[in-house]
C-alpha positions in Angstrom: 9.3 -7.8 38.0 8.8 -4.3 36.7 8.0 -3.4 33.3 9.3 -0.2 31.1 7.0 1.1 27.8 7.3 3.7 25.5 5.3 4.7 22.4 5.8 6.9 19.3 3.9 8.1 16.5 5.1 9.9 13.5 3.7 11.1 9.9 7.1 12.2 8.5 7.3 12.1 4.8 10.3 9.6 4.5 10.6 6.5 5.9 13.4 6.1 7.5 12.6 9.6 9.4 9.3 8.2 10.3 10.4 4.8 11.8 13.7 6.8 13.9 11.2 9.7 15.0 8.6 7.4 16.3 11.0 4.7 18.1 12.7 7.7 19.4 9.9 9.1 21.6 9.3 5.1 22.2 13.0 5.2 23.9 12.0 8.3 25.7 9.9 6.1 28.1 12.4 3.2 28.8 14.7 5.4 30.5 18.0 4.5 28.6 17.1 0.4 29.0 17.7 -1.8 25.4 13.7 -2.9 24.7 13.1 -7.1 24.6 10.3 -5.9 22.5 9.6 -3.5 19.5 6.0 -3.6 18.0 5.5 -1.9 14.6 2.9 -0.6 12.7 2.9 1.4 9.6 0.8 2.7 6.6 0.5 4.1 3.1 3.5 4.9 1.3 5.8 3.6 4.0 5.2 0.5 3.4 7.1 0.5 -0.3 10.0 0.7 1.9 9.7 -1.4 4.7 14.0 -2.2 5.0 14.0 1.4 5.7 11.9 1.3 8.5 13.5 -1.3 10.1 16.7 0.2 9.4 15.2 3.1 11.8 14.0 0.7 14.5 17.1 -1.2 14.7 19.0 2.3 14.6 16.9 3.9 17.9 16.0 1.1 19.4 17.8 -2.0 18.5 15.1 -4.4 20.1 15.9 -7.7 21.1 12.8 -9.0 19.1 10.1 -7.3 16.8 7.2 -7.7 15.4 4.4 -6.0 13.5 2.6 -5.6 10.0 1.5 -3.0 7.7 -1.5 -1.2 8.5 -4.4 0.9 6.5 -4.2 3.7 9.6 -2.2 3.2 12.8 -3.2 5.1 16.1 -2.2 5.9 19.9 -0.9 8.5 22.5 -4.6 9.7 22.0 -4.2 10.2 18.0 -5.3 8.0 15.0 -4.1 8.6 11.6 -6.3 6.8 9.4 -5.7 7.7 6.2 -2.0 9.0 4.8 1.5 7.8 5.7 2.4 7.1 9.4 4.4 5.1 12.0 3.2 3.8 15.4 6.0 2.1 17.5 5.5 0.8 20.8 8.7 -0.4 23.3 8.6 -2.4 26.1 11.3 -3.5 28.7 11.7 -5.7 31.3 13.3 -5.5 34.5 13.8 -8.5 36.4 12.7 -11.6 34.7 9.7 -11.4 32.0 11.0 -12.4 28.5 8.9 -12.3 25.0 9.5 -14.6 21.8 8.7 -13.9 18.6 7.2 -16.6 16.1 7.3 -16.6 12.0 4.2 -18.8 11.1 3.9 -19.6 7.7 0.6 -19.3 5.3 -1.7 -21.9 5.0 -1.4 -25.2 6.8 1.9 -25.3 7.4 1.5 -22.0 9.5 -0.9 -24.0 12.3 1.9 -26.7 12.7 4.1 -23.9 13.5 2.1 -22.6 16.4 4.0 -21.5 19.4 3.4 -23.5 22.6 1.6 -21.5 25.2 1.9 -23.4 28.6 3.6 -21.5 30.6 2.7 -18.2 28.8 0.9 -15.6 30.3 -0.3 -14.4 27.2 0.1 -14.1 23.2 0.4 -11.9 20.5 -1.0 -12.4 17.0 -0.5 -10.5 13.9 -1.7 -12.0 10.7 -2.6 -11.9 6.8 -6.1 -12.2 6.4 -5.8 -13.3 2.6 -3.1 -16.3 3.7 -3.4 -17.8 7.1 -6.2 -19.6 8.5 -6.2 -16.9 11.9 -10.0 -18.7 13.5 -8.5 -21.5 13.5 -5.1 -20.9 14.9 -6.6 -19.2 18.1 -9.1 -22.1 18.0 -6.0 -24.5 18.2 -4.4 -22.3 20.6 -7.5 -21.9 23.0 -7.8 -26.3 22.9 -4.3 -26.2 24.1 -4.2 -23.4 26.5 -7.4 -22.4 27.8 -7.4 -19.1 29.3 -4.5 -17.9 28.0 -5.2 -14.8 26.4 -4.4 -14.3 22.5 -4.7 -10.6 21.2 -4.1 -8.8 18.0 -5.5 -7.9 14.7 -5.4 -8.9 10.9 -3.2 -6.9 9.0 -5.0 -4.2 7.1 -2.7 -2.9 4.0 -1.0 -4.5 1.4 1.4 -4.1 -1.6 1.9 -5.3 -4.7 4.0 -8.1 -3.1 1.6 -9.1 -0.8 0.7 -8.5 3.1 3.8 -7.2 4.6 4.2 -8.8 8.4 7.6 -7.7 10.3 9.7 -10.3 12.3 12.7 -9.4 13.9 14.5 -7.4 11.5 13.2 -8.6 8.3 10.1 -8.0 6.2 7.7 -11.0 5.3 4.7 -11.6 3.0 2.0 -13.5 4.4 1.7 -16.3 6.9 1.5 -14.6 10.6 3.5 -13.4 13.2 3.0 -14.4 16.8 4.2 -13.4 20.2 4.3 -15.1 23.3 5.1 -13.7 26.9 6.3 -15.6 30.0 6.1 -13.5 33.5 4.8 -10.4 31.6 1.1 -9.8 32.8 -1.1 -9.0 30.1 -4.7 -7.7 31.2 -7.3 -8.2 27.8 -10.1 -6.0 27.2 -12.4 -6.4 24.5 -14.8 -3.7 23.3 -17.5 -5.5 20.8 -19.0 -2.6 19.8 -22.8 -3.7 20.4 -25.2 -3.3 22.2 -27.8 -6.4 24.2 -31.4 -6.3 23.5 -34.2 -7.8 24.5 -34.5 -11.0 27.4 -32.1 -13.9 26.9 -32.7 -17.3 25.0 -31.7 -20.5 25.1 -30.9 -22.6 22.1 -32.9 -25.5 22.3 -31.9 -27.7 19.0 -29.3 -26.5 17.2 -26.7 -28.1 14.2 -24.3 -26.3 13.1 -24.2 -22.4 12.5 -28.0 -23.3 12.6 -30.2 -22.2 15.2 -33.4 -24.4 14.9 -35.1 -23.4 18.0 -35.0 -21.2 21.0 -36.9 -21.8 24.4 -38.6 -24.8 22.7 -40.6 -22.2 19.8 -39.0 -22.3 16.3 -35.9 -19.7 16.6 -37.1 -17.2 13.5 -40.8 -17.1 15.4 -38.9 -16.4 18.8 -36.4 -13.7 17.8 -39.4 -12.4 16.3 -41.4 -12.0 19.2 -38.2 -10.4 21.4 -38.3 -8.1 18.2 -41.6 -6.6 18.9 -41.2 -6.6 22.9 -38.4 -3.9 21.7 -38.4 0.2 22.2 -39.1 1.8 19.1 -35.6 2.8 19.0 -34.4 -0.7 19.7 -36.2 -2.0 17.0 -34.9 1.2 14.8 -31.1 -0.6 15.5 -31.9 -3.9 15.3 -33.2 -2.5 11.7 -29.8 -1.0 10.0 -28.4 -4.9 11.1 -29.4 -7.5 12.9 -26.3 -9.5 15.5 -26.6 -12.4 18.0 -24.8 -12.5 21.2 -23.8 -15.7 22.0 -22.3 -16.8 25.8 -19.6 -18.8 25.8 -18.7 -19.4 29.4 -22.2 -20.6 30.8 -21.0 -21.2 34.2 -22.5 -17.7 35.9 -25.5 -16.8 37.7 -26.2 -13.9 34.9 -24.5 -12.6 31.8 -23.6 -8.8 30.9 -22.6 -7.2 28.1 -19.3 -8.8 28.2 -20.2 -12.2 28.2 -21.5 -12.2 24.7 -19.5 -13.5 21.3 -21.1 -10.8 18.9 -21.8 -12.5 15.6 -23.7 -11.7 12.9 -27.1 -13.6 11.3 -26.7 -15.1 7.9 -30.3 -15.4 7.1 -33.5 -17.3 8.0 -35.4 -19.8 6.6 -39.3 -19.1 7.0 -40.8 -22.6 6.2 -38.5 -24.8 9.3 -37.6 -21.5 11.5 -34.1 -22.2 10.5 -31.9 -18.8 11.7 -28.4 -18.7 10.2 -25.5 -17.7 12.5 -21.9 -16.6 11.3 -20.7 -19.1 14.6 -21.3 -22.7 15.2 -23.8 -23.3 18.4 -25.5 -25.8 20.0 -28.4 -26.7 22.7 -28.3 -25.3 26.0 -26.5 -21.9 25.1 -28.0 -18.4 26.2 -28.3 -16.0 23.3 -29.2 -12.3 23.2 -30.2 -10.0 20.2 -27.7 -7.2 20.2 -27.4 -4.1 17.3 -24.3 -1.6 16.9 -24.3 1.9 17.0 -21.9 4.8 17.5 -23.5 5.2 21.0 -23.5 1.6 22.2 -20.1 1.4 21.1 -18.7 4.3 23.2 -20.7 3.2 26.1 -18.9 -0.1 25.9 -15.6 0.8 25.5 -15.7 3.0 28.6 -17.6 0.1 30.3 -14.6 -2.1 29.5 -11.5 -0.1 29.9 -13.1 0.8 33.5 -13.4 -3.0 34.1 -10.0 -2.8 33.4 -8.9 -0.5 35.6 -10.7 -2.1 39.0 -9.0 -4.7 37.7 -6.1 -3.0 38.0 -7.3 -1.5 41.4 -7.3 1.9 39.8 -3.6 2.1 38.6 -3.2 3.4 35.0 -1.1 0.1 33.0 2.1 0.5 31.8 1.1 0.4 28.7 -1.4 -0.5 26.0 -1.4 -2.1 22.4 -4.5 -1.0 21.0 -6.3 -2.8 17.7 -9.1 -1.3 16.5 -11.5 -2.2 13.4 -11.4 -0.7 10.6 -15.0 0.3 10.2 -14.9 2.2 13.3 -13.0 5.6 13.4 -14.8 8.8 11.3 -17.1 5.9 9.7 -18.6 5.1 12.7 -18.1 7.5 15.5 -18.5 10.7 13.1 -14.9 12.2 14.5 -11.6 11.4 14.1 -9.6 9.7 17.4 -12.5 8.4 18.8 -10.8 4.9 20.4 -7.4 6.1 20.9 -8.8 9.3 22.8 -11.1 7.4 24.9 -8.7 5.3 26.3 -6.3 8.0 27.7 -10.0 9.2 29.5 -10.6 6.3 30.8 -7.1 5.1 31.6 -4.5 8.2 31.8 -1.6 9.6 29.7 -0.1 5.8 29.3 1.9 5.0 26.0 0.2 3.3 23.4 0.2 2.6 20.1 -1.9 -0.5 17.9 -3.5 0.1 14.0 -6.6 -0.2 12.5 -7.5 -3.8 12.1 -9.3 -6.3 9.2 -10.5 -8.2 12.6 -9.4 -7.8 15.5 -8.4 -10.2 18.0 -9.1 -10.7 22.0 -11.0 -13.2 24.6 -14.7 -14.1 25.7 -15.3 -16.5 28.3 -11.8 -17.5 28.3 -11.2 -18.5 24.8 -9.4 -16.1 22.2 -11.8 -15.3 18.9 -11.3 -13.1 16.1 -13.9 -10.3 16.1 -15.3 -7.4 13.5 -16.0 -3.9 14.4 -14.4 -4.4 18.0 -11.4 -2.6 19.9 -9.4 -5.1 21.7 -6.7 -3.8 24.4 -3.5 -6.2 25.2 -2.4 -3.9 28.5 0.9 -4.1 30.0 0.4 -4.3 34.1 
């Protein structure tokens, strides 16, 4: 099976300009061929008008299936609008076999019982209101039911006075989620958390909980402690502006880099038992590392992973690449607009792309799908 994408971005004023200007340069790279899929993202004014930009879609590119939300800045082709009004549409055909199906999951409850089925799938898409449905623990349904199959996406970032506006197929809907799912369609993860590992590794040796009571057999506040002051002075200068805890999932390797960590933040510490505070559940035996975020650590590790990606790949660029990145990177982090979007066509070539800046963004460790903060997750198209 081959696979077809094309991408688009447009700040037009008007909607309905936006949404035809940016699926048009989205058809430009299917070569005439109707898209199975159309993924849409848009921001600011836009979305007061969302009919309109479906209208546009459906007009340019009349997709077999769509799916997308509305978005505080959307990004892609190397750009990222952040701010203002704009349009990111990304197109994908298949030739010869690979299907996608879209999924309308409700808020609440109701929305987990209305999880797709992913045996079978070779991957997932998941775009979701973070006010109304309960995203950790859809993906930590999904990842009990189909280990290794890889969930991506993002929490939608914008919303109206009507609520969180998701798209599914042609219509406009207000909360809830909306997934994808893939069959024959290889989709390649890459998850950029952002952080960087410090110190020597630890294991948890009583835990309960989100609560880390000790590590290597010392009470965990006195042992993170002690890594603390093994530390450069300008490791212990990150660690300072916030400390994070990388946590491995998958345990069953000789030694772990900086990919095999779940990057979650400490909640506090208690100094009378030791007691440390994790925003993750853990338990005895697991390997932890103190890790810190900075602008540098997270451009060193988003090149790290998107060149993972492309041995993986054997060094041929993707076909294409949904990008979500987290809303407190961009100018607030990196100090310069189009940081993420930019590094990827460095690192991977001129392919179309096109994702939005996330509330969370969503992607694998050790084989199970988590929802992260302050990450750039990759769903590419082989």
């Amino acid at each position: 099976m081959s696979i077809r994408v094309g991408a688009g971005i447009s700040t037009a004023a008007e909607p309905p300009s936006a949404a035809g200007e940016a699926a048009g340069r989205a058809a430009e790279g299917l070569s005439g061929a109707r898209p199975e899929l159309a993924l849409l993202f848009a921001s600011g004014s836009h979305l007061h008008e969302a009919q309109a930009l479906l209208d546009g879609i459906e007009a340019e590119l009349a997709p077999l299936a769509l799916a997308g939300c509305g978005a505080g800045g959307v990004l892609g082709e190397g750009r990222e609008h952040e701010s203002g009004s704009a349009v990111a549409v990304l197109a994908i055909a298949f030739d010869g076999g690979g299907t996608a199906r879209t999924f309308r999951l409700d808020p609440g409850e109701e929305g987990l019982e209305q999880l797709p089925v992913l045996a079978g799938c070779t991957g997932a898409l998941l775009l979701a209101d973070p006010y109304t449905f309960p995203t950790e623990l859809a993906l930590a349904e999904l990842s009990d039911r189909a280990p290794g199959i890889p969930v991506l996406g993002g929490l939608a970032s914008a919303r109206t006075d009507g609520g969180t506006p998701l798209f599914y197929d042609g219509q406009l809907q207000l909360g809830g989620a909306v997934a994808v799912t893939f069959k024959d369609v290889e989709l390649l993860p890459c998850v950029s958390q952002g952080a960087a590992p410090l110190g020597r590794e630890l294991t948890i040796t009583a835990a309960e909980g989100n609560l880390i009571h000790e590590l290597a057999g010392q009470p965990a506040l006195a042992a993170i402690r002690q890594v603390i002051g093994e530390l450069s002075p300008r490791e212990r200068m990150l660690i300072a502006s916030g400390l994070l805890v990388g946590i491995v999932i998958d345990s069953g390797k000789p030694e772990f880099v900086q990919g095999d960590f779940l990057v979650r933040g400490v909640l506090g510490a208690d100094p009378d038992s030791g007691a440390v505070a994790v925003a993750a559940p853990v338990r005895a035996g697991q390997v932890i590392r103190l890790h810190a975020r900075d602008a540098r650590s997270a451009d060193d590790d988003l090149r790290r992973a998107l060149r993972l990606q492309r041995e993986a790949l054997s060094g041929r660029a993707p076909a294409g690449a949904l990008v979500f990145s987290c809303n407190g990177r961009g100018r607030a982090m990196f100090g310069a607009r189009d940081h993420d979007a930019s590094v990827l066509v460095e690192e991977l070539g001129e392919v179309p792309s096109a994702g939005f800046f996330a509330a969370g963004e969503i992607g694998p460790v050790g084989g199970r799908s988590f929802l992260h903060g302050f990450t750039a997750t990759i769903a590419a198209f082989v």
